[in-house]
mmCIF file of the N, C-alpha and C atoms, coordinates in Angstrom:
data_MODEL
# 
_entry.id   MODEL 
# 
loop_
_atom_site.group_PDB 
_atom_site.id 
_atom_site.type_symbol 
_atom_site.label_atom_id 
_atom_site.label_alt_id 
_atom_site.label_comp_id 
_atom_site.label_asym_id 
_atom_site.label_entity_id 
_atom_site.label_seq_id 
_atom_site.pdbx_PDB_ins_code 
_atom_site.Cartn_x 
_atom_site.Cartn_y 
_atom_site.Cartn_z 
_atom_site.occupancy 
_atom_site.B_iso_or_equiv 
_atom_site.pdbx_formal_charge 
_atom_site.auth_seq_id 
_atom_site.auth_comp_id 
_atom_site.auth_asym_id 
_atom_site.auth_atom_id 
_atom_site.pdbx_PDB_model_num 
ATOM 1   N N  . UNK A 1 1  ? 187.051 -102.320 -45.900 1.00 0.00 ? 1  UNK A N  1 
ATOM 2   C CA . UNK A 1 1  ? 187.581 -102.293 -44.551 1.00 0.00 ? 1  UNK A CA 1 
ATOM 3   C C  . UNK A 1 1  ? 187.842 -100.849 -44.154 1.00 0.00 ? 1  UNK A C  1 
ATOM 4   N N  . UNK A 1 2  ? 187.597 -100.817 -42.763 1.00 0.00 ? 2  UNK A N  1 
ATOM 5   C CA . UNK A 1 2  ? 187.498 -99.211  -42.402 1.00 0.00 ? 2  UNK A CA 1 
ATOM 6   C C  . UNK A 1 2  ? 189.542 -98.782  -42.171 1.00 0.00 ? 2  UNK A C  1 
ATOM 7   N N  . UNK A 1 3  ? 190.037 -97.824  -42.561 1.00 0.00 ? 3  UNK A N  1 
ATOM 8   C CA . UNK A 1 3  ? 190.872 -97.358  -42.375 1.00 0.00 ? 3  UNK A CA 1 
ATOM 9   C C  . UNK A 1 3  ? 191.293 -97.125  -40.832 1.00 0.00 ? 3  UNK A C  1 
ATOM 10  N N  . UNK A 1 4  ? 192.157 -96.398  -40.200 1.00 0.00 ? 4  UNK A N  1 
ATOM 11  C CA . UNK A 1 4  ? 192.634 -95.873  -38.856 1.00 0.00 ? 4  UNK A CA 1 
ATOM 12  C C  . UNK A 1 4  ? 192.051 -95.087  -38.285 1.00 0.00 ? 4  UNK A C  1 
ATOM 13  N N  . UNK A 1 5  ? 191.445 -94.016  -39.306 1.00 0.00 ? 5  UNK A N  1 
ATOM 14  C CA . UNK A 1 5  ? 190.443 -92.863  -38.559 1.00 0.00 ? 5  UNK A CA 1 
ATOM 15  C C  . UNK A 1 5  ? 189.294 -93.438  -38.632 1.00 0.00 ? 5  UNK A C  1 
ATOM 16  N N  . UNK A 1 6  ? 188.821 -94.429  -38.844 1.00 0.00 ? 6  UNK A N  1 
ATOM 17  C CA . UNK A 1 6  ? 187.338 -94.910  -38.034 1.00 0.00 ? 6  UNK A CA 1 
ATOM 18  C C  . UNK A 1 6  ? 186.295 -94.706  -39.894 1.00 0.00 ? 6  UNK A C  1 
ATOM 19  N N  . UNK A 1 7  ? 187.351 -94.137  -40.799 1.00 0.00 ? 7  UNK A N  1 
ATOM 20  C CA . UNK A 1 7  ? 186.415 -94.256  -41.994 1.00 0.00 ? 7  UNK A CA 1 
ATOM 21  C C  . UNK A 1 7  ? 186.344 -95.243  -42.870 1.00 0.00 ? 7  UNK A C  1 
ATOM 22  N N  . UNK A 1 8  ? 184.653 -95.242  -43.313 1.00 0.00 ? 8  UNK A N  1 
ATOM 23  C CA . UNK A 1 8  ? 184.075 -96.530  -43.939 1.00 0.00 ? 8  UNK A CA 1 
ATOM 24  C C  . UNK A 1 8  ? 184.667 -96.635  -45.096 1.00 0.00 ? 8  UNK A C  1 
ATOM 25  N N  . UNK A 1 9  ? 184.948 -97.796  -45.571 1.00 0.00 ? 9  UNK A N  1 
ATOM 26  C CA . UNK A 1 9  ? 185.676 -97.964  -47.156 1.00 0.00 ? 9  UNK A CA 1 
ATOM 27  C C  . UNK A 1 9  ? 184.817 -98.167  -48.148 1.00 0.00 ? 9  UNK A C  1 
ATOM 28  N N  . UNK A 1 10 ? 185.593 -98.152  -49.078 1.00 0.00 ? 10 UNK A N  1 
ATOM 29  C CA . UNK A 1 10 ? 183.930 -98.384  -50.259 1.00 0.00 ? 10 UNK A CA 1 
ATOM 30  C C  . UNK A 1 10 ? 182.928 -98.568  -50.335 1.00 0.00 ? 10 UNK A C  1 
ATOM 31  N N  . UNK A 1 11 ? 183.239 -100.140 -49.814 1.00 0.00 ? 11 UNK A N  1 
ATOM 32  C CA . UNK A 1 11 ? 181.672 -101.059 -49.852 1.00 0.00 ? 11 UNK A CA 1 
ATOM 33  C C  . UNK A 1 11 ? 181.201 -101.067 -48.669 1.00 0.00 ? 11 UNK A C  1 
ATOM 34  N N  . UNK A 1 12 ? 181.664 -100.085 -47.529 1.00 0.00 ? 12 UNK A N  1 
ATOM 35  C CA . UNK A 1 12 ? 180.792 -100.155 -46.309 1.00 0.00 ? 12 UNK A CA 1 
ATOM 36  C C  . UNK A 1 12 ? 179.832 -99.439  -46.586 1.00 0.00 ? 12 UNK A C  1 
ATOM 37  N N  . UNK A 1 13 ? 178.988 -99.679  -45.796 1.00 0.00 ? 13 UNK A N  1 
ATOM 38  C CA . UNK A 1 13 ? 177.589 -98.345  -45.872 1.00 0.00 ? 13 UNK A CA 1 
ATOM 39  C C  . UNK A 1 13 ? 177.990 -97.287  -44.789 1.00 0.00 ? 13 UNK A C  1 
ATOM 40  N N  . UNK A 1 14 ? 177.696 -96.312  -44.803 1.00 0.00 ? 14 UNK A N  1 
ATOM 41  C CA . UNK A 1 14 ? 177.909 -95.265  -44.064 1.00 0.00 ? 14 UNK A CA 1 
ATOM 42  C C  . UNK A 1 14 ? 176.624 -95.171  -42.735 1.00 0.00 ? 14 UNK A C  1 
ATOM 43  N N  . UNK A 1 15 ? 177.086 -94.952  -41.436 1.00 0.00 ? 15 UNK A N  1 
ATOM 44  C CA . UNK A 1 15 ? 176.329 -95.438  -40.501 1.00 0.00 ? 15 UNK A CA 1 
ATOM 45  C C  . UNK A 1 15 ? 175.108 -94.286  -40.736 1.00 0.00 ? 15 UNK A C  1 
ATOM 46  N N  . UNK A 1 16 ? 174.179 -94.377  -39.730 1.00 0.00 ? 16 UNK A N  1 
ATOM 47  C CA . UNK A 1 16 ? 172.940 -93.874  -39.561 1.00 0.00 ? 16 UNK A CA 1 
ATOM 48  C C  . UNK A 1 16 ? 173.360 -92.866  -38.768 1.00 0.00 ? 16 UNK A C  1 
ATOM 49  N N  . UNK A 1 17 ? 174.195 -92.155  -37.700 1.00 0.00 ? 17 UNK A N  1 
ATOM 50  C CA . UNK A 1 17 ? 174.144 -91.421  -36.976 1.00 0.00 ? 17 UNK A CA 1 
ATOM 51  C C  . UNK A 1 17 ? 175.206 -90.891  -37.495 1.00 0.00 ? 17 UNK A C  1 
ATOM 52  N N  . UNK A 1 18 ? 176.220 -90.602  -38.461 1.00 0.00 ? 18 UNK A N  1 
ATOM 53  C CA . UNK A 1 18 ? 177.214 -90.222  -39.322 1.00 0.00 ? 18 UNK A CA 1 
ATOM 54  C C  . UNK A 1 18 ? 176.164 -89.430  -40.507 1.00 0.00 ? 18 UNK A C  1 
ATOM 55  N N  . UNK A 1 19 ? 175.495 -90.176  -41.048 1.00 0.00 ? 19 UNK A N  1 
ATOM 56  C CA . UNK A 1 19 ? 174.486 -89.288  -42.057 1.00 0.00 ? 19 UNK A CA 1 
ATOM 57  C C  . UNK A 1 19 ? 173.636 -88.298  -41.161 1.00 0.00 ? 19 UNK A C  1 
ATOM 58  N N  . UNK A 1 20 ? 173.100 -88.795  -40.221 1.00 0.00 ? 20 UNK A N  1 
ATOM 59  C CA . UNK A 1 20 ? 172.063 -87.494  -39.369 1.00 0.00 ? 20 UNK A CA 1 
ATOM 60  C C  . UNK A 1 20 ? 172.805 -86.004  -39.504 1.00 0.00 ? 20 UNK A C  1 
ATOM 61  N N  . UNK A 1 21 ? 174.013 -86.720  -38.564 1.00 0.00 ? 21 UNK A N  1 
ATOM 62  C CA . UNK A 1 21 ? 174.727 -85.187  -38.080 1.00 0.00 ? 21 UNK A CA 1 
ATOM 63  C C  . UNK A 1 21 ? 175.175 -84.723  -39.356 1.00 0.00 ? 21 UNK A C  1 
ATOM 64  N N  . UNK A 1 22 ? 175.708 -85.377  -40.460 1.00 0.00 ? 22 UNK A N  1 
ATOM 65  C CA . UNK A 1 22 ? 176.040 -84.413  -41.499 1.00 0.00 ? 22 UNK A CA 1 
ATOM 66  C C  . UNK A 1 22 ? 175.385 -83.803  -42.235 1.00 0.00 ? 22 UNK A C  1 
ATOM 67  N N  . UNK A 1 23 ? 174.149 -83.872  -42.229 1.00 0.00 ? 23 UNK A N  1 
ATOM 68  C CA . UNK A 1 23 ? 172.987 -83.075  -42.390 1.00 0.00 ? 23 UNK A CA 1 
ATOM 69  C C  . UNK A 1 23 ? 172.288 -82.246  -41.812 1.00 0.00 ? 23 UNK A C  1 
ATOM 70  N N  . UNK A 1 24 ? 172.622 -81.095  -42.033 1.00 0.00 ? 24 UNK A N  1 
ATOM 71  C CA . UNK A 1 24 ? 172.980 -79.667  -41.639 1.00 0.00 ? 24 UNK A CA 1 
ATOM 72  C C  . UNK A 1 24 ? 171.648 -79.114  -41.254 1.00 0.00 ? 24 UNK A C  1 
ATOM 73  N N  . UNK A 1 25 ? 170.542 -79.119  -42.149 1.00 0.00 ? 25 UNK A N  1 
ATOM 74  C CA . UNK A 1 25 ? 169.336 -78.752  -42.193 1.00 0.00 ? 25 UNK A CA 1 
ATOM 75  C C  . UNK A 1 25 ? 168.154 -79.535  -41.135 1.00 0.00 ? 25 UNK A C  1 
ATOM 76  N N  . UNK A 1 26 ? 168.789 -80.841  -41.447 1.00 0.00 ? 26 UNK A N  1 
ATOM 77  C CA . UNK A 1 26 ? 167.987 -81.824  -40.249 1.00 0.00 ? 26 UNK A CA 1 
ATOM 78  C C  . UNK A 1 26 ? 168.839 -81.600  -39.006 1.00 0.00 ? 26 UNK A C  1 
ATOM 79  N N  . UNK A 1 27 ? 169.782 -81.070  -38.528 1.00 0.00 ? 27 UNK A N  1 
ATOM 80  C CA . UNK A 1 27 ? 169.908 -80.408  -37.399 1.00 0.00 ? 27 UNK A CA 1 
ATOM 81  C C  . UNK A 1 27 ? 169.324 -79.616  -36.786 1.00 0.00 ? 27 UNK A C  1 
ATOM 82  N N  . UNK A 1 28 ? 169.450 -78.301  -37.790 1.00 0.00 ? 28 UNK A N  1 
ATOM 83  C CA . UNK A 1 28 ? 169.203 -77.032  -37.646 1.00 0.00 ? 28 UNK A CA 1 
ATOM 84  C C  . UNK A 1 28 ? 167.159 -76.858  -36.747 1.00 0.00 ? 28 UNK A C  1 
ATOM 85  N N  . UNK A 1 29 ? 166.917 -77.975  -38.027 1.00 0.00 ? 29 UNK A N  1 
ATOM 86  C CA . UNK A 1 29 ? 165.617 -78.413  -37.514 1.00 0.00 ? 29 UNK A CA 1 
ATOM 87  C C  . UNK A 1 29 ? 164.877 -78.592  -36.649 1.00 0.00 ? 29 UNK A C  1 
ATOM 88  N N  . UNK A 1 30 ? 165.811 -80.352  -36.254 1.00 0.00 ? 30 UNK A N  1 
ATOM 89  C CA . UNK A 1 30 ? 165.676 -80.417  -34.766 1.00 0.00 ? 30 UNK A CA 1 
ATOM 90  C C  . UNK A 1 30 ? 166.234 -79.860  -33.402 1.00 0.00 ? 30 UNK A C  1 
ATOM 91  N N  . UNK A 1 31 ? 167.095 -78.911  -34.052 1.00 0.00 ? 31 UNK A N  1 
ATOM 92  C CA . UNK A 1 31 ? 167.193 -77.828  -32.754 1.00 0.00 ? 31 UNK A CA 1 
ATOM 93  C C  . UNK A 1 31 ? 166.541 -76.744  -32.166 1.00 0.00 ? 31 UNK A C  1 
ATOM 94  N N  . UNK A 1 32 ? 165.516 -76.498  -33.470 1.00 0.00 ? 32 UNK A N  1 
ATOM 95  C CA . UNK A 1 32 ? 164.561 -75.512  -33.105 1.00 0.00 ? 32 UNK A CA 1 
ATOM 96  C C  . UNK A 1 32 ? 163.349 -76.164  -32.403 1.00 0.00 ? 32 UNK A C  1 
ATOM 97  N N  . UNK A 1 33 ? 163.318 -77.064  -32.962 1.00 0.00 ? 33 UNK A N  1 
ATOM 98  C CA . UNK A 1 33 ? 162.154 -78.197  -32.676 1.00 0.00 ? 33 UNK A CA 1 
ATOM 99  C C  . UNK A 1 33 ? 162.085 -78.655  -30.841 1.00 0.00 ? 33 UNK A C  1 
ATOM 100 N N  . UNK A 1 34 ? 163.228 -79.327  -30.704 1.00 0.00 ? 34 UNK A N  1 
ATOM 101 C CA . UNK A 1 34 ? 163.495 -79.521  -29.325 1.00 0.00 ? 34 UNK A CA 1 
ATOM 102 C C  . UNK A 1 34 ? 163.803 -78.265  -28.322 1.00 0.00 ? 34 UNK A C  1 
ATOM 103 N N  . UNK A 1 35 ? 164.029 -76.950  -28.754 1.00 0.00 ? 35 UNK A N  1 
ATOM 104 C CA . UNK A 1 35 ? 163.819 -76.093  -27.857 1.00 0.00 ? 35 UNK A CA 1 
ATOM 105 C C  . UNK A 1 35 ? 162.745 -75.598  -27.845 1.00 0.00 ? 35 UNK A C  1 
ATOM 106 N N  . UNK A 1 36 ? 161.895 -75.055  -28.599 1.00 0.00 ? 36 UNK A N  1 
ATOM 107 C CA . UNK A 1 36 ? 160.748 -74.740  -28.477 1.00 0.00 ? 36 UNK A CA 1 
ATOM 108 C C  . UNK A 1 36 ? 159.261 -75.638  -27.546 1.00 0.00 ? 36 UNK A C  1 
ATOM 109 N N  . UNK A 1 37 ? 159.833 -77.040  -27.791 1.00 0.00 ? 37 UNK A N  1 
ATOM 110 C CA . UNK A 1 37 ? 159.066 -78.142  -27.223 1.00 0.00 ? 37 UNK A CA 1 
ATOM 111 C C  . UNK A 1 37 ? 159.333 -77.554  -25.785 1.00 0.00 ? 37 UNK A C  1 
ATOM 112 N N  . UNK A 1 38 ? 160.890 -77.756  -25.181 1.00 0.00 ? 38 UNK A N  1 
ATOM 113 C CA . UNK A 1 38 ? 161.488 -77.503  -24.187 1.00 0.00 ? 38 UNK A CA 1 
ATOM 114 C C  . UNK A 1 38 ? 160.746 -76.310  -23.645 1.00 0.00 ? 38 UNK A C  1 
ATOM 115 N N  . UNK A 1 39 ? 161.039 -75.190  -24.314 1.00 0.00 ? 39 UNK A N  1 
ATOM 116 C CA . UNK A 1 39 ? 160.544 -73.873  -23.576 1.00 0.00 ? 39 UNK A CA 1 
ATOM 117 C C  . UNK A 1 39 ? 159.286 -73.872  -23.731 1.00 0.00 ? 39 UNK A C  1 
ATOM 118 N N  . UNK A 1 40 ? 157.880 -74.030  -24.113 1.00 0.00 ? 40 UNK A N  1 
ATOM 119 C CA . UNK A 1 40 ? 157.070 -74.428  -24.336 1.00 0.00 ? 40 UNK A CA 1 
ATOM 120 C C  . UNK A 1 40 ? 156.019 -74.923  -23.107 1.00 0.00 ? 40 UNK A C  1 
ATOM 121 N N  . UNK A 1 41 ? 156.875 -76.290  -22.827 1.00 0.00 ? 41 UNK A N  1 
ATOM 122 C CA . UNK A 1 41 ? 156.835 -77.085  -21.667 1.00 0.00 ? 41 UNK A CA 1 
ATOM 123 C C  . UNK A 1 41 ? 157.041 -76.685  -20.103 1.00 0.00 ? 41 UNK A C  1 
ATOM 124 N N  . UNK A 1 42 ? 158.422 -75.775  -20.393 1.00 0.00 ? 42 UNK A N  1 
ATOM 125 C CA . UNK A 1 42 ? 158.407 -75.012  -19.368 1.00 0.00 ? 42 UNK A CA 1 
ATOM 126 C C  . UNK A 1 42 ? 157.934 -73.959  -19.022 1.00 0.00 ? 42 UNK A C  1 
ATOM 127 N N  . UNK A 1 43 ? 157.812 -73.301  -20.089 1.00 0.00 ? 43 UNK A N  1 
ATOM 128 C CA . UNK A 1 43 ? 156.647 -71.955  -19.503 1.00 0.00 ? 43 UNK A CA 1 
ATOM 129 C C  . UNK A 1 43 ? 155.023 -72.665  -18.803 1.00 0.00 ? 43 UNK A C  1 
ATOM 130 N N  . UNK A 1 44 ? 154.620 -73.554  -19.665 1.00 0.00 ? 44 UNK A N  1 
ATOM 131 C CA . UNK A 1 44 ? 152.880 -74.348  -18.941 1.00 0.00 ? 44 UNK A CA 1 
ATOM 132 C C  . UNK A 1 44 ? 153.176 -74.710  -18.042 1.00 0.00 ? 44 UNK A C  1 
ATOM 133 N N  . UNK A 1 45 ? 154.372 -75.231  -17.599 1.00 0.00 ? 45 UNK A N  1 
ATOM 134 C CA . UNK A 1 45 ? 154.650 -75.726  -16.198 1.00 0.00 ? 45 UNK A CA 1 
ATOM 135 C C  . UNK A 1 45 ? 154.524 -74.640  -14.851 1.00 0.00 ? 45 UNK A C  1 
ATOM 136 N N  . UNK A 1 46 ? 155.651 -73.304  -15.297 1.00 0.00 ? 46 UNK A N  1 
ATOM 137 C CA . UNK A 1 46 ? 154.856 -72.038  -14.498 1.00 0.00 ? 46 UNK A CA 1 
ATOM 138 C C  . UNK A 1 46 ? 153.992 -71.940  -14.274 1.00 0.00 ? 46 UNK A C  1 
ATOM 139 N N  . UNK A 1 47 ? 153.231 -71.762  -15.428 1.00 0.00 ? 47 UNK A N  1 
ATOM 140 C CA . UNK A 1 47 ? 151.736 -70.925  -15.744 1.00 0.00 ? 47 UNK A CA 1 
ATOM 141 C C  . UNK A 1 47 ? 150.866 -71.856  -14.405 1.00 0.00 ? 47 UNK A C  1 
ATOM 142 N N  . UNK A 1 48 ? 151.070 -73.141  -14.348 1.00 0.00 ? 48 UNK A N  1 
ATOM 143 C CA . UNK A 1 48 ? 150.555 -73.968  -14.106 1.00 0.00 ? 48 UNK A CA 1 
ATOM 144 C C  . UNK A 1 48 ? 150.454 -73.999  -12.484 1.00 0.00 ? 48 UNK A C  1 
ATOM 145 N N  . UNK A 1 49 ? 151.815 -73.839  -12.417 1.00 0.00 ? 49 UNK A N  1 
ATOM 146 C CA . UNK A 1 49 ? 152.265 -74.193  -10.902 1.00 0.00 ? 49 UNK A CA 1 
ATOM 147 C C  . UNK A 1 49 ? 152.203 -72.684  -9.967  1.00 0.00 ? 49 UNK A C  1 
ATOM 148 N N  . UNK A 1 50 ? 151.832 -71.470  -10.647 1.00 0.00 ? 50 UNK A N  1 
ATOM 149 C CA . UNK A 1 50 ? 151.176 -70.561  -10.319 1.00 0.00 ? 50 UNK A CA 1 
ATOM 150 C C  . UNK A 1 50 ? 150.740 -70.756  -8.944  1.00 0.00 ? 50 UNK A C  1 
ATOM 151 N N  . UNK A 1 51 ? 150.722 -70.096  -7.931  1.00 0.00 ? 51 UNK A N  1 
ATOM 152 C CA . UNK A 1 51 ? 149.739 -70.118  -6.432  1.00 0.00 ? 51 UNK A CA 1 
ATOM 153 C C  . UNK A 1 51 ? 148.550 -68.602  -6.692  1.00 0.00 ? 51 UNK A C  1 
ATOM 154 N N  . UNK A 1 52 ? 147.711 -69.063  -6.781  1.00 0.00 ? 52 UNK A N  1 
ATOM 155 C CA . UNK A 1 52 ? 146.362 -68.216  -6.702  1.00 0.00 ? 52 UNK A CA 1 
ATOM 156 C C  . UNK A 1 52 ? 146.248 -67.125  -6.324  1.00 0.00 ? 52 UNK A C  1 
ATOM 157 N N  . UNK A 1 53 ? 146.266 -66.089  -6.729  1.00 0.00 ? 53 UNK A N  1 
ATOM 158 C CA . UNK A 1 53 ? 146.744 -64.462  -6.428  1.00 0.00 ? 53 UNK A CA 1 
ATOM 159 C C  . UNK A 1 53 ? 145.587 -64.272  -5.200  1.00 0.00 ? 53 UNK A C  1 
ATOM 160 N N  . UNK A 1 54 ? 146.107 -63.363  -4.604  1.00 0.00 ? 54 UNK A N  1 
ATOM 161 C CA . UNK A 1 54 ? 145.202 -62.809  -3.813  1.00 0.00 ? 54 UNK A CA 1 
ATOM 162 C C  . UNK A 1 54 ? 144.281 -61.582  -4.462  1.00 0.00 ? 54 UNK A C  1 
ATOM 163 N N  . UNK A 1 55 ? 143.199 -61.335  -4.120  1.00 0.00 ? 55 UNK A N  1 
ATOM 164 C CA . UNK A 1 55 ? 142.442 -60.025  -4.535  1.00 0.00 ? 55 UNK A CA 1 
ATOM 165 C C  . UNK A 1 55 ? 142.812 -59.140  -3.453  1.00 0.00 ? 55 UNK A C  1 
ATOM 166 N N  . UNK A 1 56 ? 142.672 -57.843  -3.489  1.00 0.00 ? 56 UNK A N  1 
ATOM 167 C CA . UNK A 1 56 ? 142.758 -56.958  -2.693  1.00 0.00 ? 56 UNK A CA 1 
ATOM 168 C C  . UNK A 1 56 ? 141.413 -56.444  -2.654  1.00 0.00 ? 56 UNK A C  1 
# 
């Protein structure tokens, strides 16, 4: 039975989103991961949305 502060007792299993975050490295990970996607995305989107230079 879980205690007052919300922690699992013995024979509970420990949730899935309690193990993610306490895993430091699989953070670290997906934080590089999801910004790079992010900035990535947004720079092709510029590049993209560009209006056609003029020549002189």
């Amino acid at each position: 039975m879980a205690d007052l502060r919300g922690n699992p007792g013995p024979d509970e299993p420990i949730p899935l989103g309690q193990r993610l975050f306490d895993n430091f490295f699989l953070l670290l990970i997906a934080g590089i991961v999801i910004m790079t996607v992010i900035y990535t995305a947004w720079g092709l989107w510029e590049v993209v949305s560009l209006p056609p230079a003029t020549l002189p």
